[in-house]
Rosetta silent file (secondary structure, phi, psi, omega in degrees, C-alpha in Angstrom):
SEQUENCE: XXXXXXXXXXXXXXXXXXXXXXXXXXXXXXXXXXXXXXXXXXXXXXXXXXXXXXXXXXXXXXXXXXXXXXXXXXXXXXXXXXXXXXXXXXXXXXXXXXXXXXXXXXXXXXXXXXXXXXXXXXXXXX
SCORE:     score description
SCORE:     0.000 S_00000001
   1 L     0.000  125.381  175.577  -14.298  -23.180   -5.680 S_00000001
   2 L   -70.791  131.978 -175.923  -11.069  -24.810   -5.134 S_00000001
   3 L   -83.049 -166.457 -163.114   -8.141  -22.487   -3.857 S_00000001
   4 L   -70.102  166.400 -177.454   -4.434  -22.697   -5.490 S_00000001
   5 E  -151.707  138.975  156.968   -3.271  -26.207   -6.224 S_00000001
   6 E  -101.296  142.498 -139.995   -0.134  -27.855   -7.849 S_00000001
   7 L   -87.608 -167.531  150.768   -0.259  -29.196  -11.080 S_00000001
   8 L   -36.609  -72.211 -165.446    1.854  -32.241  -12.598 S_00000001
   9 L   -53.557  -34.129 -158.035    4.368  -29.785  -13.945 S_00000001
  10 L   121.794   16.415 -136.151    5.294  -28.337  -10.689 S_00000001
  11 L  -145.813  141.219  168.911    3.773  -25.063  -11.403 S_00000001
  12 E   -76.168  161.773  144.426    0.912  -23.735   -9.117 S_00000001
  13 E  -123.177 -168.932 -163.075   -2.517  -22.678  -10.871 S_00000001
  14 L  -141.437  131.160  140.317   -5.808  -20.894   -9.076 S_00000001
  15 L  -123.033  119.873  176.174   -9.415  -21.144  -10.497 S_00000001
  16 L   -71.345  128.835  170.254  -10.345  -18.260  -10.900 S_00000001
  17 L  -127.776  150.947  155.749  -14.958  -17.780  -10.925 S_00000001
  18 L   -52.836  105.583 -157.881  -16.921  -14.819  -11.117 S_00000001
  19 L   -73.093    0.540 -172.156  -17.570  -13.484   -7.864 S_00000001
  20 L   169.109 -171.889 -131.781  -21.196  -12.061   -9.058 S_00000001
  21 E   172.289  154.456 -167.471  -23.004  -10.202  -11.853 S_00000001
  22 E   -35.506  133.995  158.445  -24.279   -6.772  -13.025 S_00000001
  23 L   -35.551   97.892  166.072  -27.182   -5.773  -10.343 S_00000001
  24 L  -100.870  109.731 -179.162  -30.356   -6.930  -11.657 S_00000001
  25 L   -94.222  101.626  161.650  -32.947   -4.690   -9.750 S_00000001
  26 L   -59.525  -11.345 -157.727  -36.508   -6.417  -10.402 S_00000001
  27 L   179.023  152.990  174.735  -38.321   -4.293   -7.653 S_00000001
  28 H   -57.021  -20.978 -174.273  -38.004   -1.250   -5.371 S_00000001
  29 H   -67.093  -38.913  177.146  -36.859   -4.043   -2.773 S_00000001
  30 H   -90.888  -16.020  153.404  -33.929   -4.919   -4.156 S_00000001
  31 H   -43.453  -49.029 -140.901  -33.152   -1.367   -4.832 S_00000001
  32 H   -96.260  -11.127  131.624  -33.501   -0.640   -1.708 S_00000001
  33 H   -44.339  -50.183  168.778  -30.969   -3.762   -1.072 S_00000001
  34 H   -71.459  -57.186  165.466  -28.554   -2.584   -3.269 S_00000001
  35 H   -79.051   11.776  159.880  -28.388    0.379   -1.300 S_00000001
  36 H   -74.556  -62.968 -168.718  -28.541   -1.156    2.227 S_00000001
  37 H   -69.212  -24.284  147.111  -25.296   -3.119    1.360 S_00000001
  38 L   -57.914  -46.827  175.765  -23.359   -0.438   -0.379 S_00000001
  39 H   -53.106  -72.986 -171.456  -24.289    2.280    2.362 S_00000001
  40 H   -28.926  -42.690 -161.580  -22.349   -0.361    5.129 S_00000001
  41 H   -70.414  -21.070 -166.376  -19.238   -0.882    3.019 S_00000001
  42 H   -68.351  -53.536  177.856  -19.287    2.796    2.688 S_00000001
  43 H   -34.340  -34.346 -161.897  -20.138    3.364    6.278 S_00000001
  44 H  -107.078   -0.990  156.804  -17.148    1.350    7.210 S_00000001
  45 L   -89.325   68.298 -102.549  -14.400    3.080    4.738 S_00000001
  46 L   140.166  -68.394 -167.652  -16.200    6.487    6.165 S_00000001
  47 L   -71.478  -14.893  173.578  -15.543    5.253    9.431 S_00000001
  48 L  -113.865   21.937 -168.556  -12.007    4.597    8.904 S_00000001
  49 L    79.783   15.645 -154.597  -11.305    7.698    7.132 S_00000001
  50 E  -110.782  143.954  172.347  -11.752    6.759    3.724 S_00000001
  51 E  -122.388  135.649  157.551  -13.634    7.536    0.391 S_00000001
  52 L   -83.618   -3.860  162.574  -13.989    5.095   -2.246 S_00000001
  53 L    61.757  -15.883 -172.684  -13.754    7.149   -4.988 S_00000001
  54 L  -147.447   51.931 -169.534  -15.210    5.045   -7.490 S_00000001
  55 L   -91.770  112.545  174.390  -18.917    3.687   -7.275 S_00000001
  56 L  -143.360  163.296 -150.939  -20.569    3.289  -10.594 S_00000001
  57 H   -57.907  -37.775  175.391  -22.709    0.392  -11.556 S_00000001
  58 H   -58.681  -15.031  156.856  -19.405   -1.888  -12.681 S_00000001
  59 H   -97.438   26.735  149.107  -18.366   -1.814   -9.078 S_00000001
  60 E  -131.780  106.071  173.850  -21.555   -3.558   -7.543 S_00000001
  61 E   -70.959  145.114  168.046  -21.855   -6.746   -7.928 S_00000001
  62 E   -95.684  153.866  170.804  -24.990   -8.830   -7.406 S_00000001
  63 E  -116.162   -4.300 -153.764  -24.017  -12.168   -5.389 S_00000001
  64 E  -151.918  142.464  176.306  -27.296  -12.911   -4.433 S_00000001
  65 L   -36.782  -75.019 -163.068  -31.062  -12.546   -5.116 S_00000001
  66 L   -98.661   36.538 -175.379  -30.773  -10.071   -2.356 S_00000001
  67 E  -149.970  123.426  168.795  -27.452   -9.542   -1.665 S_00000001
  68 E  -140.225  166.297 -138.188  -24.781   -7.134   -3.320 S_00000001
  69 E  -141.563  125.933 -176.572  -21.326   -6.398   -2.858 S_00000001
  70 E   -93.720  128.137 -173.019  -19.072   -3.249   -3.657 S_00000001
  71 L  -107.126 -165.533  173.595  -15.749   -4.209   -5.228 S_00000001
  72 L    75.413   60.838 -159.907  -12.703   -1.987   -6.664 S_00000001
  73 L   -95.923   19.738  133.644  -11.668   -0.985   -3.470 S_00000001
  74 L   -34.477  -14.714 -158.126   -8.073   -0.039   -5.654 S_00000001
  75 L  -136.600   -1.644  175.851   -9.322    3.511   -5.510 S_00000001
  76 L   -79.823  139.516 -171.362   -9.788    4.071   -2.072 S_00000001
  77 E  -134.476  176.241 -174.801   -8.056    7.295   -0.780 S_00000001
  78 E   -79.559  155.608 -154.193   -7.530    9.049    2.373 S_00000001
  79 L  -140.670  125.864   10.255  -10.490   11.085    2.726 S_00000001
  80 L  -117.755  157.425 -173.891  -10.943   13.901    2.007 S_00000001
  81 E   -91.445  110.338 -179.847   -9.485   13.978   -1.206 S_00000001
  82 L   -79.965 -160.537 -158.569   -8.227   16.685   -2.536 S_00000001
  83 L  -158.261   97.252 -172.005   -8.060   16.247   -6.735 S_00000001
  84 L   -61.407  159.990 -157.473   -4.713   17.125   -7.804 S_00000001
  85 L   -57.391  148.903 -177.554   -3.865   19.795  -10.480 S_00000001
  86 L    65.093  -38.937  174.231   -4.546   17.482  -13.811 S_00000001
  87 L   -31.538  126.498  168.782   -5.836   14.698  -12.248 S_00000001
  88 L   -68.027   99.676  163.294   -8.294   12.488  -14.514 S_00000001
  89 L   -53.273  161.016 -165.966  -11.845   11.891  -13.342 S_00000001
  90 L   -88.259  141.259 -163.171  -12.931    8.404  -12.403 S_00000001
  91 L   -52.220  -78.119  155.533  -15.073    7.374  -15.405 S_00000001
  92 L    -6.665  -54.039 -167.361  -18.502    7.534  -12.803 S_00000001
  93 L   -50.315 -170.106  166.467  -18.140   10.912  -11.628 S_00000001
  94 L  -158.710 -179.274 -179.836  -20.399   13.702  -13.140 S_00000001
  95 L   -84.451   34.398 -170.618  -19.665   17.413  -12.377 S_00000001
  96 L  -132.540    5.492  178.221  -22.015   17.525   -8.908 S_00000001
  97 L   -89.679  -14.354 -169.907  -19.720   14.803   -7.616 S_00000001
  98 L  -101.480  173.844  172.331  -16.965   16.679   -6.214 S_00000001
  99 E   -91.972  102.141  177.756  -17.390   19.489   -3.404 S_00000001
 100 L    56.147 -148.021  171.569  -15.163   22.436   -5.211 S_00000001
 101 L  -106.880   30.060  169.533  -12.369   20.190   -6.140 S_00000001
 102 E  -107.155  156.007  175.010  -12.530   17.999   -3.328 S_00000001
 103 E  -124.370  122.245 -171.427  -14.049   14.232   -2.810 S_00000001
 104 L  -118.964  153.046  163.766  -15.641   13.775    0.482 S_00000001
 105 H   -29.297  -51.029 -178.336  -18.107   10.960    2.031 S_00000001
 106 H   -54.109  -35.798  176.140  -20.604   12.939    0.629 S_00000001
 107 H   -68.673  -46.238  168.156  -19.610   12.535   -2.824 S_00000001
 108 H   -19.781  -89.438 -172.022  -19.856    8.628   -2.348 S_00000001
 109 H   -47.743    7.841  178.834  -23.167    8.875   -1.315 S_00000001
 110 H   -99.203  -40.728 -168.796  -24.066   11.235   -4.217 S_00000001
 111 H   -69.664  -12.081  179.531  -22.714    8.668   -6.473 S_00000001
 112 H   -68.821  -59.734 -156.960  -24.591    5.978   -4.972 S_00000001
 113 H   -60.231  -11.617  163.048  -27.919    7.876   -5.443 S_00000001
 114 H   -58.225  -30.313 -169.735  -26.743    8.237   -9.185 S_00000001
 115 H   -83.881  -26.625  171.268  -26.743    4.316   -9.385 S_00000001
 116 H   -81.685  -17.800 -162.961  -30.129    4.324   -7.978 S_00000001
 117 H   -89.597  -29.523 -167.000  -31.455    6.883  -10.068 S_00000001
 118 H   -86.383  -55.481  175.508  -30.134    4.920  -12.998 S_00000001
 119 L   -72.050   63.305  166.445  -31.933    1.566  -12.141 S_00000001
 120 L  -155.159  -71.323 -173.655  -35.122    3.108  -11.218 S_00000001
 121 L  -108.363   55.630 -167.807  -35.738    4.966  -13.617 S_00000001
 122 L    19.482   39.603  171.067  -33.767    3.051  -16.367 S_00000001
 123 L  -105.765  131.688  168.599  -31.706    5.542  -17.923 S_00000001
 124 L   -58.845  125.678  171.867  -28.042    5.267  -18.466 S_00000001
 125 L  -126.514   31.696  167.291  -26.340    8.100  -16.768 S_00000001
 126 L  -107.593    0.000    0.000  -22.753    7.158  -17.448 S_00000001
């Protein structure tokens, strides 16, 4: 992939590719992949105070047989987050994700095991 370039016109463009595709989990191994590589990113907004607020299967990309990568990091908050009067759940959530009306590390990691739970035992739970 080429980075921005200028055209004829004068005008920059970018090409834009797809950094990766839906998880396709084939085996407990790559489950168990998908949730090595999600736990880290998590580990390391966690570690910086942070929740991501928004893990559900459209924000993990596979990039790799064995390698996947959590994007939408737009939604990351200060952590923990309390969930203002009105406030709209994130499409993902379910009612066991928040603590009371707060979102903590913990809910991440409940929502991951919802993503695993979904590819394991193939039911949609969004």
């Amino acid at each position: 992939m080429e980075g921005p370039r200028l055209s004829h016109s004068g005008t920059n463009g970018v090409e834009i590719s797809p950094l990766g595709h839906s998880p396709l989990l084939r085996s407990e191994q790559h489950a168990r992949m998908l949730a090595q590589y999600v736990y880290q990113a998590l580990l390391v907004l966690h570690e910086a105070g942070l929740v991501h607020r928004d893990i559900w299967n459209p924000n993990v990309v596979q990039v790799s047989d064995n390698h996947f990568v959590l994007i939408d990091l737009e939604s990351v908050a200060i952590s923990p987050f309390r969930k203002p009067e009105g406030f709209a759940d994130f499409s993902g959530w379910s009612k066991d994700t928040l603590e009371g009306s707060v979102y903590t590390p913990m809910s991440d990691m409940y929502s991951l095991g919802r993503i695993l739970e979904m590819h394991l035992t193939g039911t949609n739970i969004w």
